[in-house]
C-alpha positions as CSV (number, residue, x, y, z in Angstrom):
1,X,13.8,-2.4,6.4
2,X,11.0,-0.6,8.5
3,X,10.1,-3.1,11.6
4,X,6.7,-1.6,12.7
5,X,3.8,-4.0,14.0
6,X,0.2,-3.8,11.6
7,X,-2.5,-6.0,10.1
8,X,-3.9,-7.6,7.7
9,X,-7.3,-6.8,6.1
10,X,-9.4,-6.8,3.0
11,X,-10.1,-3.8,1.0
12,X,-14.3,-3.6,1.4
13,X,-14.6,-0.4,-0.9
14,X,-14.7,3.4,-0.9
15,X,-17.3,5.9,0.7
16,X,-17.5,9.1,2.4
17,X,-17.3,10.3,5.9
18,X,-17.8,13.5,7.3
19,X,-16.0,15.8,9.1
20,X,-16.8,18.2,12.5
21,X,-16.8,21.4,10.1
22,X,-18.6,20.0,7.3
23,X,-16.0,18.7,5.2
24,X,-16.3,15.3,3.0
25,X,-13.9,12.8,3.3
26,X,-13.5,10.0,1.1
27,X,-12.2,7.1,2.6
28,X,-11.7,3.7,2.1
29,X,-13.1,1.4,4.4
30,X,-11.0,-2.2,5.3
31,X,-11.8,-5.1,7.6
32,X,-8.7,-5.6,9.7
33,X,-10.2,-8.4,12.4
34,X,-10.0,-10.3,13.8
35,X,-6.1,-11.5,13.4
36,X,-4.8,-14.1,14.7
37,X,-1.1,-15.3,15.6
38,X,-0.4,-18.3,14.2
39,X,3.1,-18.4,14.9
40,X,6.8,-16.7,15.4
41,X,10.3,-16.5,14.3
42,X,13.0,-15.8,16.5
43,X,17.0,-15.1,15.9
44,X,18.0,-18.6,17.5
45,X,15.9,-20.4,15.6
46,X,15.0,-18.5,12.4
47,X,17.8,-16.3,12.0
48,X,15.3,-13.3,12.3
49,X,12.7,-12.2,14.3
50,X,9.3,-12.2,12.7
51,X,5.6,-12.4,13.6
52,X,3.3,-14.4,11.3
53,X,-0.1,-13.3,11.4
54,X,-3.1,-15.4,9.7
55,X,-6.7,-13.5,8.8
56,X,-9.8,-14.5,7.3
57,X,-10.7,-18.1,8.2
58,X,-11.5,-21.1,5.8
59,X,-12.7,-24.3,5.8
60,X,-10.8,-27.2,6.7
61,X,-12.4,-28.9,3.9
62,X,-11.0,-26.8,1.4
63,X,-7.7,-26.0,2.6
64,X,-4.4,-27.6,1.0
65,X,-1.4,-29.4,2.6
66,X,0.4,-26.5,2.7
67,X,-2.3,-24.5,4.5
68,X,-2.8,-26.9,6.9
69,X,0.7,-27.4,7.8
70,X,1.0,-23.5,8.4
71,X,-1.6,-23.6,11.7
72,X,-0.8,-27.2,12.2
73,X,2.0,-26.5,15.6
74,X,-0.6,-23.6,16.8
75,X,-4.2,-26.0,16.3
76,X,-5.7,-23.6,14.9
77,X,-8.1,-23.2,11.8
78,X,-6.8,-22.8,8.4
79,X,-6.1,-19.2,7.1
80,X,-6.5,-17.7,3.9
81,X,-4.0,-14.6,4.4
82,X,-1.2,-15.3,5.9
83,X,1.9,-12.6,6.3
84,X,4.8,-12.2,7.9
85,X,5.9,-8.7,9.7
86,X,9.5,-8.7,11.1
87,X,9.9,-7.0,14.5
88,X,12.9,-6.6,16.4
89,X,12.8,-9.7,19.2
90,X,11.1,-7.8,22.3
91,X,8.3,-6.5,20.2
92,X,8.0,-10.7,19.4
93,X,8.2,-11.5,22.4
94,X,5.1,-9.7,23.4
95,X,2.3,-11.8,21.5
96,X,1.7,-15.6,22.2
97,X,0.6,-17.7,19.4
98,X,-3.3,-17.8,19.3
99,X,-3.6,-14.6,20.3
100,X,-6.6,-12.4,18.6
101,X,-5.8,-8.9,17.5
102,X,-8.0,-6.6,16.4
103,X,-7.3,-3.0,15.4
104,X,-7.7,-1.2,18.6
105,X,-4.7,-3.8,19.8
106,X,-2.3,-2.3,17.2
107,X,-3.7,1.6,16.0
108,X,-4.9,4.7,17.2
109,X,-7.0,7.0,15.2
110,X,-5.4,9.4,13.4
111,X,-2.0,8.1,12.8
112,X,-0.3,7.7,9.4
113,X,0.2,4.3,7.9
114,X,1.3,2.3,5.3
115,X,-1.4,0.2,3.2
116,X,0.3,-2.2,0.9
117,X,-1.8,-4.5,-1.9
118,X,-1.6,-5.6,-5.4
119,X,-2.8,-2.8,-7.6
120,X,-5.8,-3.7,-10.4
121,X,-4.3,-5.3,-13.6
122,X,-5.1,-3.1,-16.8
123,X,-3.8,-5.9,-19.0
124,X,-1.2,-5.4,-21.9
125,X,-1.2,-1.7,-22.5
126,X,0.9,0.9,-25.1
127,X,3.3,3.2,-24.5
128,X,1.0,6.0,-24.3
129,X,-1.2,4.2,-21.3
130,X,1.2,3.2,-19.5
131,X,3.9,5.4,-19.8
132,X,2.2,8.3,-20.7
133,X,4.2,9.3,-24.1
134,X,3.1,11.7,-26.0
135,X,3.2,10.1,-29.6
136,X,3.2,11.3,-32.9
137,X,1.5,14.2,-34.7
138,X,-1.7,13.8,-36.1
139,X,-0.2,15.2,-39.4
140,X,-1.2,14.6,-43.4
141,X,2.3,13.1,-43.6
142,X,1.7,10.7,-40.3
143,X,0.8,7.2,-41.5
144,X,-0.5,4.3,-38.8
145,X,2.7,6.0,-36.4
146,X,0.2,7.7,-34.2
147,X,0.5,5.6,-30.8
148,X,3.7,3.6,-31.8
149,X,6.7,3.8,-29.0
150,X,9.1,4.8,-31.4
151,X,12.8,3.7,-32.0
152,X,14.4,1.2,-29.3
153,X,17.4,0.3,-30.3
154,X,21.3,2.0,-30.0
155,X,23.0,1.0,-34.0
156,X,26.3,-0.5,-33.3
157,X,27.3,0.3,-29.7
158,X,26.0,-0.8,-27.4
159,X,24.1,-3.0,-29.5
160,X,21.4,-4.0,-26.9
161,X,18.3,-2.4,-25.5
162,X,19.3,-0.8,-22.5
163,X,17.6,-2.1,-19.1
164,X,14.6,-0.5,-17.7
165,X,13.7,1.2,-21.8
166,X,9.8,1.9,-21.5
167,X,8.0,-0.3,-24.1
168,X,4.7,-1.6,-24.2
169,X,3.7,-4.3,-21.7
170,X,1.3,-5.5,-18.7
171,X,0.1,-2.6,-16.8
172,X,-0.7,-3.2,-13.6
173,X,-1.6,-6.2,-11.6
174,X,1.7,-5.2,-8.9
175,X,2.5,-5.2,-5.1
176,X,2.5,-1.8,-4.4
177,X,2.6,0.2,-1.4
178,X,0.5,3.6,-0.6
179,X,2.6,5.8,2.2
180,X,1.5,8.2,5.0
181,X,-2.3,7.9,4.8
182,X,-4.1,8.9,7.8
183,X,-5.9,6.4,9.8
184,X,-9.3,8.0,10.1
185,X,-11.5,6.2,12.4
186,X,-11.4,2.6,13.6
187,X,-14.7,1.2,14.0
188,X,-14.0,-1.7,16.6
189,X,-17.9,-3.2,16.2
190,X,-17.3,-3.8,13.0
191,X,-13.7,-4.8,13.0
192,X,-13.2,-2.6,10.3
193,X,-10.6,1.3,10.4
194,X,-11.2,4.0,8.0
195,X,-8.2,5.2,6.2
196,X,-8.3,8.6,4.2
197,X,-7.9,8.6,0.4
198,X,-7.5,5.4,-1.9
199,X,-5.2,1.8,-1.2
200,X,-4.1,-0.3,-4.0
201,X,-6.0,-3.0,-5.2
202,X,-9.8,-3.8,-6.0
203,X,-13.0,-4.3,-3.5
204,X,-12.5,-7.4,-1.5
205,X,-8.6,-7.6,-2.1
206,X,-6.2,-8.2,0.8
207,X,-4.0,-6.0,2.1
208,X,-1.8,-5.3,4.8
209,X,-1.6,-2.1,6.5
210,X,1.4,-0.9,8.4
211,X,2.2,1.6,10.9
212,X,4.0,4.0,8.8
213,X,7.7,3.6,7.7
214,X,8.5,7.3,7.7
215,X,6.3,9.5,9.9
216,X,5.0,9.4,13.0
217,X,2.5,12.2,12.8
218,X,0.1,12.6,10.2
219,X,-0.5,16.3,8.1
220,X,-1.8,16.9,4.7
221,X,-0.4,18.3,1.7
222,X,-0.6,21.9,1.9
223,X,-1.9,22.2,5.2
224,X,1.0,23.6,7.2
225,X,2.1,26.9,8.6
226,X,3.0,29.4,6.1
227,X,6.6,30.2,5.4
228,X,7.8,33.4,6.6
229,X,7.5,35.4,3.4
230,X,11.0,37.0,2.8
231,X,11.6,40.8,3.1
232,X,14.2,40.6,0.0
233,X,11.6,42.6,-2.7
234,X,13.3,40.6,-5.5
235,X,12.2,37.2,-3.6
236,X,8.9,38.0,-3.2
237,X,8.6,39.5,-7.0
238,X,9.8,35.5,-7.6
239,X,7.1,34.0,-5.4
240,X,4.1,36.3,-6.3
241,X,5.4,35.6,-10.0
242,X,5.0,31.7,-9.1
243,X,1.6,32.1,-7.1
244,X,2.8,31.4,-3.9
């Protein structure tokens, strides 16, 4: 498990910045403040060490037992996003409860992280959708088989489907998690960062976004040093032949 401190936000949409030499970045723009710490979990009493953060405030009015007993130790107003991140204990032990973060508190621009939100729903989709099959010919001799996901089944052993067999079903509508995306620009009037590329999920979706899990510096696909091209000719032949 990855303990590294974030946020959590709401997915606003997708637009375009520019860069210093001219080039267009697409980005997509999410409101990460203000936070707010609306409680802790600690090894003595928890069993693990956790922070609980709370974002986007709503109305007491309109808020549920279970909402309300979530701020109701801290006294503060009712949240409608509320996440745990686990930390190890001295990283816990740094924030009080009530405390406001904003982005500026946790980021710095230009670092990778981790955006993690449930993707858009597609609905109940084919084989050929979702699983990108190829399907059958478009032959004389092909009758309403065109799209169909084809034989399933094993005869007499082992007499089951076997686990995980790609078949038709909901697409979509998921928790997934979108790794190593640069943190652009944070725009701290606004409360709001801008994080290269696309994150899961539809405009005004929550999300939480994580330092990442895997790198601590961020560089683009393709953008590296070029490898030392070999002085072995039959190497070479084998790279030119690929492109490279």
């Amino acid at each position: 498990m990855s303990l590294k401190i974030g946020l959590l936000g709401k997915k606003l949409g997708m637009t375009q910045v520019f860069a210093e030499d001219g080039e267009s970045i697409p980005v997509t723009v999410i409101q990460t403040g203000p936070n707010v710490v609306i409680g802790t979990r600690t090894m003595e009493r928890d069993g693990y060490s956790a922070l609980v953060l709370g974002f986007d405030e709503k109305p007491v009015r309109l808020a549920n037992k279970a909402e309300l007993g979530a701020t109701k130790e801290s006294g503060l107003k009712p949240q409608r996003f509320i996440r745990e991140l686990r930390l190890a204990a001295d990283e816990v032990a740094k924030f009080t409860v009530g405390q406001i973060l904003g982005a500026k508190d946790v980021f710095e621009a230009g670092i990778p992280v981790d955006v993690e939100g449930t993707s858009k729903g597609k609905g109940y989709q084919g084989v050929i959708k979702k699983h990108h099959m190829k399907g059958m010919t478009r032959a004389h001799g092909t009758h309403e088989y065109f799209r169909h996901g084809g034989s399933i089944g094993c005869r007499l052993t082992p007499q089951r489907v076997h686990k995980g067999k790609r078949m038709a079903g909901q697409m979509g509508n998921e928790k997934v998690t979108q790794q190593n995306l640069q943190l652009l620009r944070i725009l701290e009037e606004d409360g709001c960062i801008l994080v290269r590329g696309a994150v899961p999920g539809s405009a005004n979706e929550y999300v939480v976004v994580t330092k990442a899990a895997t790198r601590t510096k961020y560089q683009r696909k393709g953008m590296g040093k070029e490898e030392v091209r070999s002085k072995n000719p039959l190497k070479a032949s084998k790279k030119a032949a690929a492109g490279k």
